[in-house]
Structures are given as structure tokens and as C-alpha cells.
C-alpha positions in Angstrom: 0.0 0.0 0.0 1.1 3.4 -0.9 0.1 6.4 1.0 0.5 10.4 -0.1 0.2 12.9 3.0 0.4 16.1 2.2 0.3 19.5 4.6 2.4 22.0 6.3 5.0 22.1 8.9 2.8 19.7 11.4 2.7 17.2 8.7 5.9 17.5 7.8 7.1 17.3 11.5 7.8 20.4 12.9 8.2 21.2 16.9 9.1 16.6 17.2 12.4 16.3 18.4 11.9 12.3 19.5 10.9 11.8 15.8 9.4 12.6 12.5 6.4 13.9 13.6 3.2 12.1 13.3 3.2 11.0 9.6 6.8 8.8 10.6 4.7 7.4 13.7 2.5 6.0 11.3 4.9 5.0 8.8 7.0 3.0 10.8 3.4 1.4 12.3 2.3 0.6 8.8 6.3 -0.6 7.9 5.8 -3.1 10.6 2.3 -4.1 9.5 3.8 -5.2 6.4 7.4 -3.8 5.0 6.1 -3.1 1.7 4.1 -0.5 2.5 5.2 2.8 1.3 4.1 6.5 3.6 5.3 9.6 1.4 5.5 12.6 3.9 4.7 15.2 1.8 4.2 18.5 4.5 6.0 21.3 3.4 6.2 24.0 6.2 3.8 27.0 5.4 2.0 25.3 3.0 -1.6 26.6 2.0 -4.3 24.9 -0.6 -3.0 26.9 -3.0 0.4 26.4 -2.8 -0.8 22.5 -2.4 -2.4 22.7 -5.7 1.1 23.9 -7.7 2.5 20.4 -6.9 0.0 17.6 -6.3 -0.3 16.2 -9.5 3.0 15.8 -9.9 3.7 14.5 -6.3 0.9 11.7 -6.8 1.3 10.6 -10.5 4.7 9.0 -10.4 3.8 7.1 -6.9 0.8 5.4 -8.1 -0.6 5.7 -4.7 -3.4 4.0 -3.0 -4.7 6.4 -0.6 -4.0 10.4 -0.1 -4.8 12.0 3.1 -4.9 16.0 2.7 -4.3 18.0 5.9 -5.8 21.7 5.6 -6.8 24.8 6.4 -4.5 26.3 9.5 -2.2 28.1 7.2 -5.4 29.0 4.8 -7.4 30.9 7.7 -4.2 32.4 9.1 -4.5 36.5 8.9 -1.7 38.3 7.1 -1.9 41.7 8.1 0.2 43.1 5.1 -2.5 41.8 2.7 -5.0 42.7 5.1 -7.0 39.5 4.7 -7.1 35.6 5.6 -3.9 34.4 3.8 -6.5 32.5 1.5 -10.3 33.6 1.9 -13.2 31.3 2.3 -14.2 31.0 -1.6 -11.0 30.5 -2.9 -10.1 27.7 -0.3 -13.6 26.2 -1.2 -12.4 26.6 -5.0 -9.1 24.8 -4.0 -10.7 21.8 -1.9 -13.0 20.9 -5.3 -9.4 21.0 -7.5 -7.7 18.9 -4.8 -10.5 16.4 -5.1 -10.5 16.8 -8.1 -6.8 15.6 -8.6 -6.9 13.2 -6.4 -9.7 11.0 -7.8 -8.3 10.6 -10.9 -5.8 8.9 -9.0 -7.6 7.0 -5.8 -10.6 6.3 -4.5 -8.8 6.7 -0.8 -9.6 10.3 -0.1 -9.4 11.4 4.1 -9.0 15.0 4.8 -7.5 15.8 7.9 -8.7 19.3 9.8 -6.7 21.4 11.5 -6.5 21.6 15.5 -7.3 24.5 18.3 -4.2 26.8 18.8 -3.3 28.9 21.7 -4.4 32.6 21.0 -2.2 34.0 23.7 0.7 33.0 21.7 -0.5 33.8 18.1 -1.7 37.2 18.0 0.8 37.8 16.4 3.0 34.9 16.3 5.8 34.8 17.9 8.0 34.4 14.6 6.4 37.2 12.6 4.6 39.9 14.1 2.4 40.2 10.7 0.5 36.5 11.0 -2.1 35.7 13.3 -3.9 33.0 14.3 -7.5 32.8 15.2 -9.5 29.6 16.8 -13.1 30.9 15.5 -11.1 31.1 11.7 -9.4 27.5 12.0 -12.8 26.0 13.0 -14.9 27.4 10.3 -12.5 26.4 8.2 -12.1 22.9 9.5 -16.3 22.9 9.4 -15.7 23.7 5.5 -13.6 20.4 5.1 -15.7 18.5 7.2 -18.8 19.6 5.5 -17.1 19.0 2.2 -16.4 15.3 3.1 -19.6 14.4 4.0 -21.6 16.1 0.6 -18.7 14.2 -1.4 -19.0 10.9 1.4 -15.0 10.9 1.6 -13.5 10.4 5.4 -13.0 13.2 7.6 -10.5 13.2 10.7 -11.4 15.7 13.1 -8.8 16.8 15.4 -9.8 20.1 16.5 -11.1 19.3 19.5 -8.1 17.1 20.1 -6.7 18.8 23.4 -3.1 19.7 22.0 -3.2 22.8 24.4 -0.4 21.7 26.7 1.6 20.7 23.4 1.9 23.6 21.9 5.4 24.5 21.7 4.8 28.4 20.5 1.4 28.0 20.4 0.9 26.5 16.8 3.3 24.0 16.5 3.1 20.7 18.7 5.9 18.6 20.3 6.7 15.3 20.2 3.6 13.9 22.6 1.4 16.3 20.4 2.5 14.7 17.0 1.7 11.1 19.1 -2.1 12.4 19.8 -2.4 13.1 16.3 -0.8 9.8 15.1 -3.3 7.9 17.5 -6.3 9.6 16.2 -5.4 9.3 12.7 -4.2 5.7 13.0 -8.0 4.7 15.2 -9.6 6.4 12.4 -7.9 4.8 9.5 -8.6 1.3 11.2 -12.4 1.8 11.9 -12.9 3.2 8.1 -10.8 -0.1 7.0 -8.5 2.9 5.3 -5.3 0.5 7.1 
């Protein structure tokens, strides 16, 4: 089995210093499984849909992958005070979302979306890396209701981890650490075995 994740710097592993983040957890889970399944971690830090959509269908083609799980929206409903707006506004993410799908049925039938996750507004308004990007919980969650909403007109699988409790793991506020990354790994993993996904 071959498996495509793509997202930004949590999918990719960012704020994990015991490992790759959540995406290795579940590769080297699945590895054991059976060795010749393949996990592609495909997060690239700062990553929005649109940026997602420059490379996916040349990430995917060449894999000939099985499933694809998409994580979305935290850098989308991020506000960028230079532009003065959401880094990507609500109808243009909702544009991007039908292209993803788009690409990625003309490969699989495997489709999960994966929402983002509650952040810590003390620390985000700004950020504490650029004082020009903010971070809003009541933006991430109607985003994240957009995916989910999404999944179930298009009957695809939805993992929800917003109301995951990754408040103590918050290593600036945005970013999780290592027992973060393993709360995501563990709800990803339970939902991918109850949906017969793994």
C-alpha cells in the first residue's frame, strides 16, 4: 500500500524532536504491518491549498498511490496583516478543496481530509516568529467545518482533530511537540482502522 500525506509544517514534523512527527509514527506502524508499505511525507512548512495545488499532481502521478490524506486549512485561515486579509479567503479555499479532489480521484478512491486543530491565541496574536500572521481559533474551526462539510456532501472520510486537546503541546502556540504529534498519530491511526483505510 502506498500512502500520499500532504500538509504544512505539522505534517511534515515540525516542533518533534523524539521523531518525524506524526506521519513517521504511522509510517513506521504501517512498515511493521507489512514492509512493503510505502508512507510519502509530503508536508512542506507553510504550505496553504494553493500552494498545495502547484504540486500535487505531480507529487501523486509518479507514486501510483493507494490512498492520499490532505491535511488543511491552519495556514489558509491564518491572517496576514500586510494583505489585510485571511492568507487565502473562504471561496478561494472552497475553489481549491473541489481542484484537490479533483486531482486526487483521478488517482484513488482513498480520499481522508484531515482538519486542523485548536491553537493557543495567547501565543498567536501575532506569532511569535512574525509579528504580521495571526492565528484565530473561531477562523481554523470554520474552516475545518468547510472540510468537514465537504467530506460528507462528497461521502470521503473526515479526521477531526480540533477538539483534540493539543493545548499543553503547543510548543509556540501552533506548533506541537513530540507527545502532540503522538495524539495526532493515534487519532489518525483509530480512524484509518475503523474506516478499513489500514
Amino acid at each position: 500500500m502506498r500512502i500520499c500525506i500532504f500538509g504544512a509544517s505539522t505534517t511534515y514534523g515540525s516542533g518533534d524532536s523524539e521523531m518525524g512527527g506524526w506521519v513517521d509514527r504511522l509510517k513506521v506502524y504501517l512498515a511493521k504491518k507489512n514492509y512493503k508499505n510505502q508512507t510519502y511525507n509530503l508536508g512542506i512548512s507553510g504550505a496553504t491549498s494553493e500552494m498545495l495545488l502547484e504540486r500535487m499532481e505531480c507529487e501523486v502521478k509518479p507514486r501510483r498511490l493507494d490512498v492520499v490524506i490532505v491535511g488543511l486549512g491552519g495556514n489558509d485561515s491564518s491572517y496576514r496583516e500586510k494583505l489585510g486579509r485571511r492568507f487565502v479567503e473562504l471561496d478561494e479555499f472552497k475553489n481549491n478543496l473541489n481542484k484537490i479532489f479533483g486531482i486526487a480521484k483521478k488517482y484513488t478512491n482513498k480520499i481522508i481530509f484531515l482538519g486542523a486543530y485548536e491553537m493557543d491565541e495567547a501565543r498567536t496574536n501575532p506569532t511569535e516568529w512574525n509579528e504580521y500572521i495571526f492565528y484565530k481559533n473561531k477562523d481554523l474551526k470554520e474552516y475545518n467545518d468547510i472540510v468537514e462539510d465537504f467530506c460528507i456532501k462528497n461521502k470521503i472520510d473526515f479526521i477531526n482533530i480540533y477538539n483534540l486537546d493539543l493545548k499543553e503541546n503547543l510548543i509556540d502556540g501552533v506548533h506541537v511537540d513530540g507527545a502532540g504529534h503522538e495524539k495526532i498519530f493515534q487519532k489518525v491511526k483509530k480512524d484509518l482502522l475503523k474506516n478499513k483505510i489500514i
